[in-house]
C-alpha positions as CSV (number, residue, x, y, z in Angstrom):
1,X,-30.5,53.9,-13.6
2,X,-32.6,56.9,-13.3
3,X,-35.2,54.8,-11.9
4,X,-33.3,53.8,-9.1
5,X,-31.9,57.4,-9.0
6,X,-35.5,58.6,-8.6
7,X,-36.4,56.1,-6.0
8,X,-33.7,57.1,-3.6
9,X,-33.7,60.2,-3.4
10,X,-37.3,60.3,-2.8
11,X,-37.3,57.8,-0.1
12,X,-34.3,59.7,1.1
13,X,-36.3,63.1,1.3
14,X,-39.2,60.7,3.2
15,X,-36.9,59.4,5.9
16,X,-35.1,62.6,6.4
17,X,-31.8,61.0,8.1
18,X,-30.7,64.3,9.2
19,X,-33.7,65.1,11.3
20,X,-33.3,60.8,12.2
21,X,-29.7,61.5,13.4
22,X,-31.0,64.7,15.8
23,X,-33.8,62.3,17.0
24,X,-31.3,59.8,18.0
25,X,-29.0,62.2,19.5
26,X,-32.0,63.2,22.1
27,X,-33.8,60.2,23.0
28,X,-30.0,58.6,23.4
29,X,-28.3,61.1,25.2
30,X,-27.9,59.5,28.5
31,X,-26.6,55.7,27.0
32,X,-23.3,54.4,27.1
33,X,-21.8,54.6,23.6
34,X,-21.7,51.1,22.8
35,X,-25.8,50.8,24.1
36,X,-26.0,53.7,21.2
37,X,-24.3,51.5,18.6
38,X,-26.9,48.8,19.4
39,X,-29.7,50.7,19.7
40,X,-29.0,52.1,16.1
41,X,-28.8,48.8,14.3
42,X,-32.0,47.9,15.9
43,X,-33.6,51.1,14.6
44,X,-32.3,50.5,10.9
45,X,-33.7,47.2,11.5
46,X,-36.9,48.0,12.4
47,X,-37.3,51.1,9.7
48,X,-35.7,48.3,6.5
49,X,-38.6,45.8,7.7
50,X,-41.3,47.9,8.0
51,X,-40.1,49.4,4.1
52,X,-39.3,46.3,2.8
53,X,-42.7,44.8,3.9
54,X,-44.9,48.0,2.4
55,X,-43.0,47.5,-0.7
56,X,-43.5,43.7,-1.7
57,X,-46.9,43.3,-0.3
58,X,-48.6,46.8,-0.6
59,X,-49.5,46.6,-4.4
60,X,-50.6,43.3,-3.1
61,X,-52.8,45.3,-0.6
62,X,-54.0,47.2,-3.2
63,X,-55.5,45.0,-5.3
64,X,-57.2,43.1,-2.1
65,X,-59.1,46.4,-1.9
66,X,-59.6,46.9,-5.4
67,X,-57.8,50.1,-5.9
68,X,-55.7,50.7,-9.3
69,X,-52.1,51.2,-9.2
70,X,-53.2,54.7,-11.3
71,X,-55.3,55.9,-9.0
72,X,-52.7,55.1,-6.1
73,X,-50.6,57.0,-8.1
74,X,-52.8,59.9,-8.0
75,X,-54.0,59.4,-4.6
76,X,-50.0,58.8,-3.2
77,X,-48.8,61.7,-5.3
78,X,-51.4,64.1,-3.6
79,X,-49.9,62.9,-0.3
80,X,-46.8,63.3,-0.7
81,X,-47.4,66.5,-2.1
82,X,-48.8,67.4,0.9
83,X,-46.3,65.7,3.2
84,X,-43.8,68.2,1.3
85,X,-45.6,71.2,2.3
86,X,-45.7,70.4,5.8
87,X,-42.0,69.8,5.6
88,X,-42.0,73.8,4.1
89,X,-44.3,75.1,6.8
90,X,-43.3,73.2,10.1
91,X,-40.0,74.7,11.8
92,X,-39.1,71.5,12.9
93,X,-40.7,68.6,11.6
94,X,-39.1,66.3,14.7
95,X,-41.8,68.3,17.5
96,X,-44.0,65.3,17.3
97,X,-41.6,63.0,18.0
98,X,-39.9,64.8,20.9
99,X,-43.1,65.0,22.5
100,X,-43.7,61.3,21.8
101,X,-40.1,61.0,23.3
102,X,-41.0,62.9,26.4
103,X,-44.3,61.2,27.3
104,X,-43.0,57.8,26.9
105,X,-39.3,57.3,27.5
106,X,-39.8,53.5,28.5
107,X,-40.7,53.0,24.4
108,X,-37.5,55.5,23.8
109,X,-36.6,54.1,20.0
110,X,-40.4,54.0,18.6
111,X,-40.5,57.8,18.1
112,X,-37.4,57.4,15.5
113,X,-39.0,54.5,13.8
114,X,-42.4,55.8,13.4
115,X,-40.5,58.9,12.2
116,X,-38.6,57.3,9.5
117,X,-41.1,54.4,8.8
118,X,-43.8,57.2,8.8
119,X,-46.9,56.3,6.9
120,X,-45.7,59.4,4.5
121,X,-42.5,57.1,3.8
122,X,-44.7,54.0,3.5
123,X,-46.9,55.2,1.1
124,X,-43.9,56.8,-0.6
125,X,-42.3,53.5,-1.3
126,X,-46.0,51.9,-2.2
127,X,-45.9,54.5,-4.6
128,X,-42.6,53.7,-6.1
129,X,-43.6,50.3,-6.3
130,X,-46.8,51.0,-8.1
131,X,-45.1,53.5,-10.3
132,X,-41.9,51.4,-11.6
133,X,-43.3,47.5,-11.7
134,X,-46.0,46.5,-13.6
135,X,-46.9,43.2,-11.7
136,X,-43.0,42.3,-11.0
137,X,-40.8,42.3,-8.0
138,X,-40.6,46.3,-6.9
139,X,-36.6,45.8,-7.1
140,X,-36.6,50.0,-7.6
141,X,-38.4,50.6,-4.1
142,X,-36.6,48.0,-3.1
143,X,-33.0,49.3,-3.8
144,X,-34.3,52.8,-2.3
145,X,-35.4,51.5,0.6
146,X,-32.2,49.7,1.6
147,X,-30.4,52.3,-0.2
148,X,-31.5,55.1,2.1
149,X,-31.5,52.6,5.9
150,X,-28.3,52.3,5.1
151,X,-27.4,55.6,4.7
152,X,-29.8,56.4,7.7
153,X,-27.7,53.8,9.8
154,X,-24.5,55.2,9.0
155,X,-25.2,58.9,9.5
156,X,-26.3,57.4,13.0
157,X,-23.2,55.8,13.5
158,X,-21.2,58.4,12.6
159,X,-23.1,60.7,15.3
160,X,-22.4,58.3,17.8
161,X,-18.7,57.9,16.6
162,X,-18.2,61.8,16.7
163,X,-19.8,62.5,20.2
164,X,-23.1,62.7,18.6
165,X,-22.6,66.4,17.1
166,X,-25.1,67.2,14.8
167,X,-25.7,70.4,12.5
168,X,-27.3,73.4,13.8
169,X,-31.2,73.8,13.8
170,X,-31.0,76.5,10.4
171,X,-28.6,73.3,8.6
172,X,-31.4,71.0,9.8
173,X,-34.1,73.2,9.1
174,X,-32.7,74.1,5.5
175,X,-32.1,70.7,4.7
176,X,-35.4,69.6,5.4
177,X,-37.5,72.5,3.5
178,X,-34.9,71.5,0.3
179,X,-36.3,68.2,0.8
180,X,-40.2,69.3,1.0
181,X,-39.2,70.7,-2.5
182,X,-38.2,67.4,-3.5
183,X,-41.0,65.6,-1.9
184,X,-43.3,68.0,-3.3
185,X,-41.8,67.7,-7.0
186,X,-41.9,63.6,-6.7
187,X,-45.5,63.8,-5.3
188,X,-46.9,65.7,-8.5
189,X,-44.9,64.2,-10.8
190,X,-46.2,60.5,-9.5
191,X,-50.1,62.1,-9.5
192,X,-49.7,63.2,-13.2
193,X,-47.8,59.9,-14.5
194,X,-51.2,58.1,-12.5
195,X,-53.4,60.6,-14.6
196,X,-52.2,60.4,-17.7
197,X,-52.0,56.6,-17.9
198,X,-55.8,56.8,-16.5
199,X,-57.0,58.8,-19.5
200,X,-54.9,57.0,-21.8
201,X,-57.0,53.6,-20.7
């Protein structure tokens, strides 16, 4: 249970669905309400695939390329690590994906999804995978991952079903640095677990 605990709140701090729903709210802003309701099942859709797929087959990747799961612990800790930091220093982590936004509205949904199926999330949930299966079927990143969509998909809906009112920038903005601290805390702790089972080999 702490496992799956573990899993999704980490993939949760990755996808960020605060920052998702404000995303949403922008690139959405002139659609009818019921164009909104579809337009956010194909996002979960999309984001759940893209997850889903990184979890069962990237171990699989790994081992193509000859890479330990230990040293993709290390390697995936440091990132995420860093990928916490960022979410620390940055003001507002969805500037990126505004401009994306901006510069390309006929692609309007493909700044959320590359948002919430960042490679930062995917190598999250490769991570989690490494981390909690041991050549078995990654059900932990598994559960996470459709764990957190959901939640994702929801907060979305319930945007769209409330006018699509969000939380004020400082909410968003201290939401998203309590996350970094997450982030960062999962990150080290998956780069020491990869260390210490290297030196113990």
């Amino acid at each position: 249970m702490h496992q799956y605990l573990q899993a999704i709140i980490t993939v949760l701090a990755l996808v960020n669905p605060v920052m998702c729903v404000s995303i949403f709210s922008k690139i959405e802003a002139d659609r009818s309400r019921a164009a909104r309701y579809t337009d956010a099942s194909k996002v979960a859709l999309a984001v759940v695939v893209i997850l889903i797929l990184s979890a069962i087959f990237g171990i699989k990747a790994l081992s193509l390329f000859g890479v330990s799961l230990d040293a993709f612990s290390v390697a995936g800790g440091g990132v995420l690590a860093w990928i916490g930091f960022s979410m620390l220093n940055t003001a507002d982590p969805n500037n990126q994906s505004q401009r994306a936004t901006e510069a390309n509205q006929s692609t309007q949904l493909s700044p959320l999804i590359m948002f919430a199926a960042s490679p930062g999330t995917i190598t999250g949930v490769i991570t989690l995978a490494s981390n909690h299966t041991r050549n078995e079927f990654p059900i932990t990143a598994l559960v996470a991952v459709i764990s957190v969509t959901t939640i994702m998909w929801l907060a979305i809906l319930l945007s769209i079903r409330f006018a699509g009112q969000v939380g004020n920038s400082f909410a968003r903005d201290t939401i998203s640095r309590f996350m970094g601290l997450i982030v960062i805390a999962m990150g080290v702790q998956f780069a020491m677990t990869g260390i210490k089972a290297f030196f113990a080999c």
